[in-house]
C-alpha positions as CSV (number, residue, x, y, z in Angstrom):
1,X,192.2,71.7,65.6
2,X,192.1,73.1,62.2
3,X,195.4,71.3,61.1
4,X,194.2,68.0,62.5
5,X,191.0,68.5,60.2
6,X,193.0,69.6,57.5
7,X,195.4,66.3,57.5
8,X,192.3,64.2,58.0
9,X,191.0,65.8,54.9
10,X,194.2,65.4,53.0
11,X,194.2,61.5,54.3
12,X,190.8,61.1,52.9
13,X,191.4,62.6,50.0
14,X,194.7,60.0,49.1
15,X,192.9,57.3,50.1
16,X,189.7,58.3,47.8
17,X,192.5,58.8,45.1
18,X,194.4,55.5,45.1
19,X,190.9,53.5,45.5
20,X,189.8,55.3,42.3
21,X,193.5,54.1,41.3
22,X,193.0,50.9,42.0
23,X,190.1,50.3,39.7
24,X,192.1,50.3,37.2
25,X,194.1,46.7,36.3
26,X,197.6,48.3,35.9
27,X,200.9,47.0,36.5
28,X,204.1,46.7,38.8
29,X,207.2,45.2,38.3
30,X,206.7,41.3,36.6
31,X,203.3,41.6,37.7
32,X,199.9,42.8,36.2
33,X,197.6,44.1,38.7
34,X,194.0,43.5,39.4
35,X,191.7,45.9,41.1
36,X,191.7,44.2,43.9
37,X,195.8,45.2,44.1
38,X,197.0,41.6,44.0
39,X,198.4,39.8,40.7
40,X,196.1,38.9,37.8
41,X,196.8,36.1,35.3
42,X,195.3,37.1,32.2
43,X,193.0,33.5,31.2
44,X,190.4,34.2,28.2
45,X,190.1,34.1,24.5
46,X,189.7,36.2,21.3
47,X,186.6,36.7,19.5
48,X,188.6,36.4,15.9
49,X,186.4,36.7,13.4
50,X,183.6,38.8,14.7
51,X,184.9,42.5,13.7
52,X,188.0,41.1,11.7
53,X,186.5,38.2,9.6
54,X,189.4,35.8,8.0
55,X,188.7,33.1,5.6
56,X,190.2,30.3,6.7
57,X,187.3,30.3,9.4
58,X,185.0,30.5,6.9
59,X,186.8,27.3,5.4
60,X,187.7,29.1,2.5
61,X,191.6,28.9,1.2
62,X,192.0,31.7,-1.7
63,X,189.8,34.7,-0.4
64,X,191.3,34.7,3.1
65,X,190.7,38.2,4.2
66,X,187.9,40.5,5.3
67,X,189.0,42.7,2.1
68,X,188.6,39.4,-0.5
69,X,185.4,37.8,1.8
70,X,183.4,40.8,1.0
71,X,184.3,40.9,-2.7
72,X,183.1,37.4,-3.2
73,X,179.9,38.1,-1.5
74,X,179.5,41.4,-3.5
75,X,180.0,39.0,-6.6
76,X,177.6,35.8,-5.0
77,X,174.9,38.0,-3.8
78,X,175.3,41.4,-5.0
79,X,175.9,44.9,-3.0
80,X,172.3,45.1,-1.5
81,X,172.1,41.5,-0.1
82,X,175.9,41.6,0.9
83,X,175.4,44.2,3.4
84,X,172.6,42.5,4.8
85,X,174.7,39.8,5.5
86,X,176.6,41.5,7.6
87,X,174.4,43.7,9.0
88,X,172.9,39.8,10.8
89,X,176.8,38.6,10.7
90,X,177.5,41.1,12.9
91,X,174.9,40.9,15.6
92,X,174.3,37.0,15.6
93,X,178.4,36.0,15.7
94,X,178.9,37.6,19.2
95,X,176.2,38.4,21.2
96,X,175.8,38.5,25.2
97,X,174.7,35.1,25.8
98,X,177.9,34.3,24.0
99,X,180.1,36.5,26.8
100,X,177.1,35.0,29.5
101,X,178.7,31.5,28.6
102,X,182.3,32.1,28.6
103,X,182.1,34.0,32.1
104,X,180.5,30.6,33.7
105,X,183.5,29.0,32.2
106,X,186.0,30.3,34.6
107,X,188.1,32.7,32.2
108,X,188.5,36.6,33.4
109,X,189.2,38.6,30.2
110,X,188.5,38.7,26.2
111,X,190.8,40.2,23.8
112,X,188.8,42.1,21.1
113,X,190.2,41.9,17.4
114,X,188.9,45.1,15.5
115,X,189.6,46.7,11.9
116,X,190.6,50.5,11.5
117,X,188.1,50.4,8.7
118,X,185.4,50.3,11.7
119,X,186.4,54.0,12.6
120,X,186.6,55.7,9.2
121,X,184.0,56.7,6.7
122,X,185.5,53.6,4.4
123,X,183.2,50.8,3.7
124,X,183.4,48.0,5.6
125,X,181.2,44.9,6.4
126,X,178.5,46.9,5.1
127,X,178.6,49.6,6.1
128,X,180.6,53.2,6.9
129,X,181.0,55.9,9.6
130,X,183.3,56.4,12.6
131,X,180.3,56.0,15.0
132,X,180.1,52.2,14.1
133,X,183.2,51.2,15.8
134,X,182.3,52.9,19.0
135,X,178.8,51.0,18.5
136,X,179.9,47.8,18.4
137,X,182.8,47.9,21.4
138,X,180.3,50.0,23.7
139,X,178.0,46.9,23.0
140,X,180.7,44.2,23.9
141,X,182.5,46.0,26.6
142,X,178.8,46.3,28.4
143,X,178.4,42.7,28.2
144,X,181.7,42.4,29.5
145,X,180.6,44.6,32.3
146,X,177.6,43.2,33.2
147,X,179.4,39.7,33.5
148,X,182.5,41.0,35.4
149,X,185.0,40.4,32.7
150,X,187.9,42.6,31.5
151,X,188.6,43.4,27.6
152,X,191.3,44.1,26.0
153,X,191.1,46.4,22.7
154,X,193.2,45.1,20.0
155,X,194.1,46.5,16.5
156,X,194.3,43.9,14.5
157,X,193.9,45.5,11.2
158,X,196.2,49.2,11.1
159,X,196.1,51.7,8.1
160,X,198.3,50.8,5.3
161,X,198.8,46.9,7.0
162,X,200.6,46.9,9.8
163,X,201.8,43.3,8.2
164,X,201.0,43.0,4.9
165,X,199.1,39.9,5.2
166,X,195.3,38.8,5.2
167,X,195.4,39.2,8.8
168,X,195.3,42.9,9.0
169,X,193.6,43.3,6.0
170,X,195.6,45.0,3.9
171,X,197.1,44.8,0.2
172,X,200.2,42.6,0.9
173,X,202.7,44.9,2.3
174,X,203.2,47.1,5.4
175,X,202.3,50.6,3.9
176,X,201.8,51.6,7.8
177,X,205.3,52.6,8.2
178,X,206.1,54.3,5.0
179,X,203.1,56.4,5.1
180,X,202.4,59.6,7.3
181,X,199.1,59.6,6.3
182,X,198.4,56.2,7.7
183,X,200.4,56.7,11.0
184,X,198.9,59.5,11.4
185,X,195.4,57.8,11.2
186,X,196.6,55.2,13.2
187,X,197.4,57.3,16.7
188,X,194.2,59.4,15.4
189,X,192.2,56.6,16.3
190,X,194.2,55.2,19.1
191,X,193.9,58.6,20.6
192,X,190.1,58.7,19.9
193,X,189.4,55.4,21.5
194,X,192.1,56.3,24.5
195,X,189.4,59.0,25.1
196,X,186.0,57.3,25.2
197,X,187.0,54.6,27.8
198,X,189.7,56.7,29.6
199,X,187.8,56.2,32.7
200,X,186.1,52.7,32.1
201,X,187.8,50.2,34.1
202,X,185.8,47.5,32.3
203,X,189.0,47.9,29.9
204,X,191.9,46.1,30.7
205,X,194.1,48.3,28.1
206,X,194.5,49.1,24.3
207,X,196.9,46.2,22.1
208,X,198.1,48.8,19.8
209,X,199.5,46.3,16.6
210,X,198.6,43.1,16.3
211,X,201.3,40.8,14.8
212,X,203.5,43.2,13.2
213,X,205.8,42.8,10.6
214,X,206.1,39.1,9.0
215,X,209.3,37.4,8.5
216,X,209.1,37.6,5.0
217,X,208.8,41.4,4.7
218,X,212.5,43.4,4.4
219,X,213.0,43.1,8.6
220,X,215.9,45.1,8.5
221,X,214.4,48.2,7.1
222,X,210.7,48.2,9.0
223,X,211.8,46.8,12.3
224,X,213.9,49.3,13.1
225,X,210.5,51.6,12.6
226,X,208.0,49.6,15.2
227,X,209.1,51.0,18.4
228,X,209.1,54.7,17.5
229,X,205.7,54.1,16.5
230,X,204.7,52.4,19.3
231,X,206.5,55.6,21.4
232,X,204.1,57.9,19.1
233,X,201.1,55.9,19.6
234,X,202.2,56.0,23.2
235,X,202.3,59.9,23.5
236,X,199.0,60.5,21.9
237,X,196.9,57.9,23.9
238,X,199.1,59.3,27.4
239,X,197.9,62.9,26.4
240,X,194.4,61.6,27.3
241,X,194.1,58.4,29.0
242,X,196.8,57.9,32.0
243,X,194.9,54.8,33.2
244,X,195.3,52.0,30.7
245,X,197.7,49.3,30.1
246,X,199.3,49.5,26.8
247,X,200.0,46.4,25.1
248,X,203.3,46.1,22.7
249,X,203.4,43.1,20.8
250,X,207.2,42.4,19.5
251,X,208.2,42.2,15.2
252,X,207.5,39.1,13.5
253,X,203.8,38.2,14.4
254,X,204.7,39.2,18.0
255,X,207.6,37.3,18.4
256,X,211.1,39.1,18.3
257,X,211.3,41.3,21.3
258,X,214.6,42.1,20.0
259,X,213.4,45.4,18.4
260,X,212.8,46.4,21.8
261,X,214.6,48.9,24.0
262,X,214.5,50.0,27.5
263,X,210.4,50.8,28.7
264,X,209.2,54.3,28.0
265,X,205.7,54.0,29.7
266,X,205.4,53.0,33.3
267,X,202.1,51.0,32.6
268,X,203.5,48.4,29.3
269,X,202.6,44.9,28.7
270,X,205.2,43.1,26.3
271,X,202.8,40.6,24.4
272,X,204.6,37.5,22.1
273,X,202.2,34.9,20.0
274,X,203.1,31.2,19.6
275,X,201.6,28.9,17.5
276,X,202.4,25.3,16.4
277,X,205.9,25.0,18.3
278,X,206.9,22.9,21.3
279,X,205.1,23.3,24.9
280,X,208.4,23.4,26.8
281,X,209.5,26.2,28.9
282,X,212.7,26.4,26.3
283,X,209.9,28.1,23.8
284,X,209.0,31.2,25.4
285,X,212.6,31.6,27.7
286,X,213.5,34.7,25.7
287,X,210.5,36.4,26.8
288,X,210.7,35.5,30.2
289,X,214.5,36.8,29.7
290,X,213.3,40.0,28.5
291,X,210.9,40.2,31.7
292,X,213.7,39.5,34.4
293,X,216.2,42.3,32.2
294,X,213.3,45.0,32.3
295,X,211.0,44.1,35.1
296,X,208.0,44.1,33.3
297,X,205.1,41.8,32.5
298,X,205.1,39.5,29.4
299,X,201.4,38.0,28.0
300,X,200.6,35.4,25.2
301,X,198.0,36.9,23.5
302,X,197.5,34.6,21.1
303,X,197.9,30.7,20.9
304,X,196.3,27.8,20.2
305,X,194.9,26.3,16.9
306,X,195.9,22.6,18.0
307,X,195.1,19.4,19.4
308,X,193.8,19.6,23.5
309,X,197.0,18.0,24.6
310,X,198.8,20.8,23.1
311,X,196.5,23.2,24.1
312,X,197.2,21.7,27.5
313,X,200.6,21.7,27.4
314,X,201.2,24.8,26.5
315,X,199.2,26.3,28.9
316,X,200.3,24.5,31.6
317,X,203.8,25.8,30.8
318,X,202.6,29.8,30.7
319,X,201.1,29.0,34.0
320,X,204.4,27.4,35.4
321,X,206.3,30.6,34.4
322,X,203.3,33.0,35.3
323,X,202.5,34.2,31.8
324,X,198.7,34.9,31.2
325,X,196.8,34.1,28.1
326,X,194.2,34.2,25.6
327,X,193.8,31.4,23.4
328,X,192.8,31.6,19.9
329,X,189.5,31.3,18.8
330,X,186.6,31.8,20.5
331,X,184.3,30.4,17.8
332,X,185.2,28.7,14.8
333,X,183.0,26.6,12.0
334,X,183.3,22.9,11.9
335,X,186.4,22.9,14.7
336,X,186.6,21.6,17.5
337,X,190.1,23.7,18.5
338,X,188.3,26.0,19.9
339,X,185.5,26.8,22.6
340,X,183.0,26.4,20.6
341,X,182.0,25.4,17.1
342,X,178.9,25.5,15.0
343,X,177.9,23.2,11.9
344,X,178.3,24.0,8.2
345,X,175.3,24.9,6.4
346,X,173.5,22.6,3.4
347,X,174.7,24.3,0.1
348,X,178.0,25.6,1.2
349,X,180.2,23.8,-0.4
350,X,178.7,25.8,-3.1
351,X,180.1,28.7,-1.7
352,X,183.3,27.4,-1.0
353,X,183.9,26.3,-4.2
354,X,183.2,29.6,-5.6
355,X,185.6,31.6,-2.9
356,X,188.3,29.7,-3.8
357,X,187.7,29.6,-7.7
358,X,189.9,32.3,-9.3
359,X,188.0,35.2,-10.9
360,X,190.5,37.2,-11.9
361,X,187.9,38.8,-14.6
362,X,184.2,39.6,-15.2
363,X,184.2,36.6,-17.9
364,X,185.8,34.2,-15.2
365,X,182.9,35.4,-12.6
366,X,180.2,34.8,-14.6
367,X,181.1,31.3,-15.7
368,X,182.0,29.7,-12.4
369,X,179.1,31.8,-9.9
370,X,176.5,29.2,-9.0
371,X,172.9,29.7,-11.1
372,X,170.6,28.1,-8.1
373,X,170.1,31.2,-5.9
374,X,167.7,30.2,-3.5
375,X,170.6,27.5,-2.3
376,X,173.0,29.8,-2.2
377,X,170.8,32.0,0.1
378,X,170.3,29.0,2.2
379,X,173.9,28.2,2.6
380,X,174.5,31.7,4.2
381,X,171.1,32.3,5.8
382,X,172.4,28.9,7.4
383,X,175.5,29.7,8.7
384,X,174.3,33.1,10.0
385,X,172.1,31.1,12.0
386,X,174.4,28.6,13.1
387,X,176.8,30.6,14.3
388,X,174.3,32.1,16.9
389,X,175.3,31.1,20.6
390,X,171.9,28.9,20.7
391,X,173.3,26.6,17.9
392,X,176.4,26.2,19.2
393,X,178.2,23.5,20.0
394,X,180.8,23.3,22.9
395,X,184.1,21.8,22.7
396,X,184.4,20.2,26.1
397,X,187.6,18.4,25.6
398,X,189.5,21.8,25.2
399,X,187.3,23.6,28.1
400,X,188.9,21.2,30.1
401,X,192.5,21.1,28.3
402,X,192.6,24.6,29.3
403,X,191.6,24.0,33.2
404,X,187.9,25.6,32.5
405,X,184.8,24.3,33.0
């Protein structure tokens, strides 16, 4: 009697333990896994521009990173009035009646774009402190929650640049790997966020470098260095956080998987980007190669930026070959290549002008800064409230490129 009770314990106790498992989205062979234990194609978006601001989606040309966009405001507006721009940037660009309307649109997942800088004491968007990062995804990821809708945790911008570009923010060159200090910071914050949503299934898994290494940067020196750093990044998140899919984008703005050896983790997701190409199956067969050699999952991460019969295309062929997605943007000004858009402001062309003026000096600043200040105010008191969800404007052409509703 006693042993019977004892193997119905033990029974119980497996079964308690994979259903805990199972809350997880993890992976298994070709195939991510839903919580539900069947196959889940990633289909969603990225909220670029939100916590990683770029200027081309401010329409600006010259100051094209989060880095320049804050020094041109600090030169507009001043420090005070700077940071309360993005003190309102910051909670009016994403809020949860933006996530409300893109879970009634059919998709299943975001990916999250996010700056280091959010996780330091530097200054950034206004403001400083490790505790803001943590802020700002607890606030997402519990919209996310409440809507039944994974996220994905992506670092777009790494200590040092993980690129060198305006994408990740950094000073034109991919310090990252030539610096201890910075890839040591970089798995010190992987590891920190590893532990905070360790047990929040909410979290479909961690992106750890978003689009590294450009082609014009010396590829035969750094990529060589990616995957060891992915393998240390790796380690620290594993030591505690066993639950999360960890997501490897290749060299070359996540494109060359040929830096890429045999899989050292048992729960990796191999993630390319592909912009302004072909939609044919011929486009993404080395990735789909590189699935069938390893048995593991591939994911576009990033697309889109193009016409709706593009968009279409192309995700019609990731479908075909049962490769999820998440099309780039969300939100955009003035677009309509993305979900939705929202109108420019009276006065900012004003702005504009001035972002993409040089002012390479303190003379050059003070001859070309506009001298009405109440219309510059209304230029960016304008777009911070057009780009609320309430003054948005939906793109239903690409909604329904992209099979949504």
């Amino acid at each position: 009697m006693k042993l019977k009770i004892a193997t119905l314990l033990l029974l119980l106790f497996v079964v308690v333990n994979l259903s805990a498992q199972q809350k997880f989205i993890t992976t298994k062979g070709k195939e991510i896994i839903g919580a539900n234990g069947r196959p889940f194609l990633i289909r969603g978006t990225n909220l670029g521009n939100w916590l990683v601001p770029e200027g081309y989606m401010f329409k600006f040309n010259k100051t094209s990173s989060a880095r320049l966009i804050n020094e041109m405001l600090l030169e507009l507006i001043g420090p005070d009035e700077t940071k309360i721009f993005w003190k309102k940037y910051l909670a009016n660009y994403i809020t949860a009646a933006d996530i409300h309307w893109l879970k009634s649109t059919g998709i299943n997942s975001i990916r999250v774009p996010f700056n280091y800088r959010l996780f330091t004491t530097e200054d950034y968007m206004g403001g400083e402190g490790e505790a803001r990062g943590f802020a700002l995804l607890d606030k997402v990821i519990g919209w996310c929650k409440k809507e039944g809708l994974y996220v994905l945790l992506d670092m777009h911008c790494a200590p040092g640049g993980q690129t060198g570009d305006n994408i990740d923010d950094s000073y034109a060159y991919p310090f990252l790997y030539e610096s201890r200090e910075s890839r040591a910071l970089t798995i010190n914050i992987w590891r920190r966020i590893a532990s905070r949503y360790k047990n929040e299934t909410t979290v479909m898994g961690y992106d750890l470098l978003n689009e590294p290494i450009p082609h014009f940067a010396d590829t035969a020196k750094f990529n060589s260095m990616l995957e060891p750093l992915y393998k240390e990044i790796t380690k620290a998140i594993r030591e505690v956080d066993k639950n999360h899919i960890l997501f490897l984008g290749g060299a070359q703005w996540d494109s060359n998987f040929k830096i890429f050896g045999k899989p050292f983790d048992s729960k990796l997701v191999y993630t390319f980007h592909k912009y302004w190409t072909d939609t044919t199956t011929a486009v993404i067969q080395d990735y789909i190669d590189f699935r069938n050699k390893y048995t593991v999952p591939v994911y576009c991460g990033e697309t889109g930026e193009n016409t709706n019969d593009w968009v279409r295309g192309f995700k019609n062929t990731l479908e075909k070959n049962n490769i999820g997605w998440h099309y780039w943007p969300y939100k955009k000004l003035d677009s309509d290549r993305g979900f939705v858009t929202f109108k420019m402001p009276p006065h900012y062309g004003q702005v504009i002008q001035f972002a993409d003026t040089t002012r390479s000096n303190f003379d050059e600043i003070r001859k070309v800064r506009p001298t009405n200040a109440t219309e510059i105010k209304m230029a960016l008191d304008g777009f911070l409230n057009n780009c609320t969800f309430s003054n948005s404007i939906i793109n239903k052409e690409y909604i329904k490129a992209l099979g949504l509703h």
